[in-house]
C-alpha positions as CSV (number, residue, x, y, z in Angstrom):
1,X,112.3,93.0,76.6
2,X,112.2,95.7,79.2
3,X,109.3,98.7,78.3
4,X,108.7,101.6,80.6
5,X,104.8,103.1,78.8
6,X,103.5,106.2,80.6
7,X,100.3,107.4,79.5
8,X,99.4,110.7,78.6
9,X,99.1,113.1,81.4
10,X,100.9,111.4,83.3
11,X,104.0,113.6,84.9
12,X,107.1,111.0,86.0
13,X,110.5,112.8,86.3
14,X,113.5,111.4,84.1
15,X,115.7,111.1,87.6
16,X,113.2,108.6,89.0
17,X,114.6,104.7,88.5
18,X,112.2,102.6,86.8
19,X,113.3,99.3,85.7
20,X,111.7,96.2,83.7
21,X,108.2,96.0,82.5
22,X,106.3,99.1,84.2
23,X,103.0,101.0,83.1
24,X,102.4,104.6,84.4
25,X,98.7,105.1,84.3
26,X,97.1,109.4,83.3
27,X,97.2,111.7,86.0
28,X,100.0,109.5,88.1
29,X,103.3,111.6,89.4
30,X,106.7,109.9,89.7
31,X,108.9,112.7,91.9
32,X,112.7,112.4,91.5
33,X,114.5,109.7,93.6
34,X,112.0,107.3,93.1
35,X,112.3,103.5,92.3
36,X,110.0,101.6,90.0
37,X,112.0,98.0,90.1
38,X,109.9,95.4,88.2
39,X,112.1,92.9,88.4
40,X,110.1,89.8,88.9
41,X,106.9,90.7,86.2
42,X,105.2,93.7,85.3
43,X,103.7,96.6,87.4
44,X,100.8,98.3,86.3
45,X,100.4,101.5,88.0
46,X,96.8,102.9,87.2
47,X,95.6,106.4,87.6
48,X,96.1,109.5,89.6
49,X,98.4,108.0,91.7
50,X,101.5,110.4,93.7
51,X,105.2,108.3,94.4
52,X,107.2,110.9,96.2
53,X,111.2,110.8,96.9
54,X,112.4,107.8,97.8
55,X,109.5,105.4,97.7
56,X,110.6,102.0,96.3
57,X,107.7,100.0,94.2
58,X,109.5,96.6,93.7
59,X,107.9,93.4,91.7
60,X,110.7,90.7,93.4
61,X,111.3,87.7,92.1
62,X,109.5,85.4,94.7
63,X,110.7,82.6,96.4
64,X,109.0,79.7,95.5
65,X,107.4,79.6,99.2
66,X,105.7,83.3,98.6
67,X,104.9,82.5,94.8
68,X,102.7,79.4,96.2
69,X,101.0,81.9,98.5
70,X,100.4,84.8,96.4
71,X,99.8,83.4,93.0
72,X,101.2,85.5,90.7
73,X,103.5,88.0,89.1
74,X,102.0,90.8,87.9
75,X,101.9,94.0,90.2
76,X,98.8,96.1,89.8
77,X,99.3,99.2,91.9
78,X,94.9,100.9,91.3
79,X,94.3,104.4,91.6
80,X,94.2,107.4,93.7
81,X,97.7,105.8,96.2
82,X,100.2,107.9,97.9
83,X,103.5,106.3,98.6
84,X,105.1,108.7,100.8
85,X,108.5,109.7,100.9
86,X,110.8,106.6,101.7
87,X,107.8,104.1,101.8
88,X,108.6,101.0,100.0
89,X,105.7,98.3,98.3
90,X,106.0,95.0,97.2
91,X,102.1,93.9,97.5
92,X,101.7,92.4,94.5
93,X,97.9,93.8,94.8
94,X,97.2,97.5,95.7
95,X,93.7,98.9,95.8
96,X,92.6,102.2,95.3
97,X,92.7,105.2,97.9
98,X,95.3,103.9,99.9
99,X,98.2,105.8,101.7
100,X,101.5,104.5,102.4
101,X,103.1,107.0,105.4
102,X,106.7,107.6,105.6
103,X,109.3,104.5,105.8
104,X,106.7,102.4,106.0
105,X,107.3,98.9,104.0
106,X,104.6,96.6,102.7
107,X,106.0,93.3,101.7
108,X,104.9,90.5,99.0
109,X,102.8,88.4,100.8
110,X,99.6,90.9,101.7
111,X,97.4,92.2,99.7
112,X,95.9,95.9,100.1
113,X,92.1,96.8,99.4
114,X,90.5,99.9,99.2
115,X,91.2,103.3,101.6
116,X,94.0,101.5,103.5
117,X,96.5,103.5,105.3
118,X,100.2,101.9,105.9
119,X,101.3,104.2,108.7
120,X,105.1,105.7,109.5
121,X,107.5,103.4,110.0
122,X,105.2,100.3,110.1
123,X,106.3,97.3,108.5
124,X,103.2,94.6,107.0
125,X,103.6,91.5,105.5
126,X,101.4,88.8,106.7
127,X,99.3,86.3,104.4
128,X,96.3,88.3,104.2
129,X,94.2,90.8,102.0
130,X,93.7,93.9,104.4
131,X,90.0,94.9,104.9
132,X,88.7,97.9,103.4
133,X,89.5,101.2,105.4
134,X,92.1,99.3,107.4
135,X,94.7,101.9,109.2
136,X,98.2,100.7,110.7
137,X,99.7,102.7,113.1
138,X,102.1,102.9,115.9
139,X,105.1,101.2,117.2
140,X,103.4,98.2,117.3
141,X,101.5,98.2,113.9
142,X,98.2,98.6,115.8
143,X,95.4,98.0,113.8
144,X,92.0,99.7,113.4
145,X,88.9,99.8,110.9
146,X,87.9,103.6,110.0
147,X,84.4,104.7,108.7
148,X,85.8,106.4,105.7
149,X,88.3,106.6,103.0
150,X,91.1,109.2,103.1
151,X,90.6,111.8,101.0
152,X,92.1,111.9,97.6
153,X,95.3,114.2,96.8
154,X,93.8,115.5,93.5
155,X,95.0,119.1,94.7
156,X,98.6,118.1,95.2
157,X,98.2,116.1,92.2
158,X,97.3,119.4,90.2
159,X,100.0,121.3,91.9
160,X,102.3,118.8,91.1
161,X,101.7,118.3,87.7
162,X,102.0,122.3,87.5
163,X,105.2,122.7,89.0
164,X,107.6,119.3,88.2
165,X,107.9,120.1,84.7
166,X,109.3,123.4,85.5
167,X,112.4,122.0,87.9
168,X,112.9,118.4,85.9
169,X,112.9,116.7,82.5
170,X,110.2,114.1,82.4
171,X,110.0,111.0,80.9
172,X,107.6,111.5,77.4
173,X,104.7,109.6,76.9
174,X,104.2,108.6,73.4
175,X,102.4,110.9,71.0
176,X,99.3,110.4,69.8
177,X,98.9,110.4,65.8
């Protein structure tokens, strides 16, 4: 059976698709237009996390090739992630501070660590687990290693969590007793 739980104070708009077995962790925005497919397991979406228009998070069902590689079904997305307008993820592991850029599309078989950012239009799905603070860029998916984390979008977060309700229904968390 298909459940869709979203945790207190967490602010995911009714027009956003979200299919299958999907947890939306506190603090975590869902804008319209967005896609939450689990269709081969569960996602688990932690905290504070921002999935703009258009951004695709999809749990595939695996051929058996990748499932020998990656091991599992279960998507766990961490927290603090931005998935960008029109980026699309299907990393069945995603750290925590990481930024997927515009049209960028992570695919099944990598893994994503900590402070990782995916880059516009750069397409990554080689068997590996990225290494912390590892930024993707370019035409050419050019790789380099950068001293810090990107910062976290707790102000947009705020905003957003301010302003969403006002322009769209939401999807209701349960209420406490």
């Amino acid at each position: 059976m298909s459940e869709v739980v979203v945790a207190q104070g967490a602010v995911v708009c009714a027009e956003a698709e979200i299919k299958g077995d999907v947890t939306i962790g506190t603090g975590t925005v869902v804008h319209p237009k967005a896609r939450i497919l689990a269709e081969g397991g569960p996602i688990v979406i932690g905290e504070n996390n921002l999935i703009e228009e258009q951004t695709v998070i999809r749990n595939r069902k695996l051929s058996d090739d990748e499932e020998e590689v990656t091991g599992g079904h279960v998507m766990i997305i961490g927290q603090n992630n931005v998935f960008e307008v029109g980026s699309c993820c299907e990393a069945l592991y995603v750290g925590k501070n990481n930024i997927m850029e515009p049209k960028s599309h992570v695919g099944p078989r990598i893994k994503i660590s900590d402070g990782c950012i995916i880059g516009a239009k750069c397409y990554v799905n080689s068997f590996e687990m990225l290494e912390t603070n590892t930024v993707i860029y370019g035409d050419k998916c050019t790789r380099r290693v950068q001293s810090v984390h990107p910062p976290a979008q707790t102000l947009q977060l705020d905003f957003l969590t301010k302003i969403l309700p006002n322009f769209h229904h939401l999807k209701k968390a349960p209420k406490k007793d």
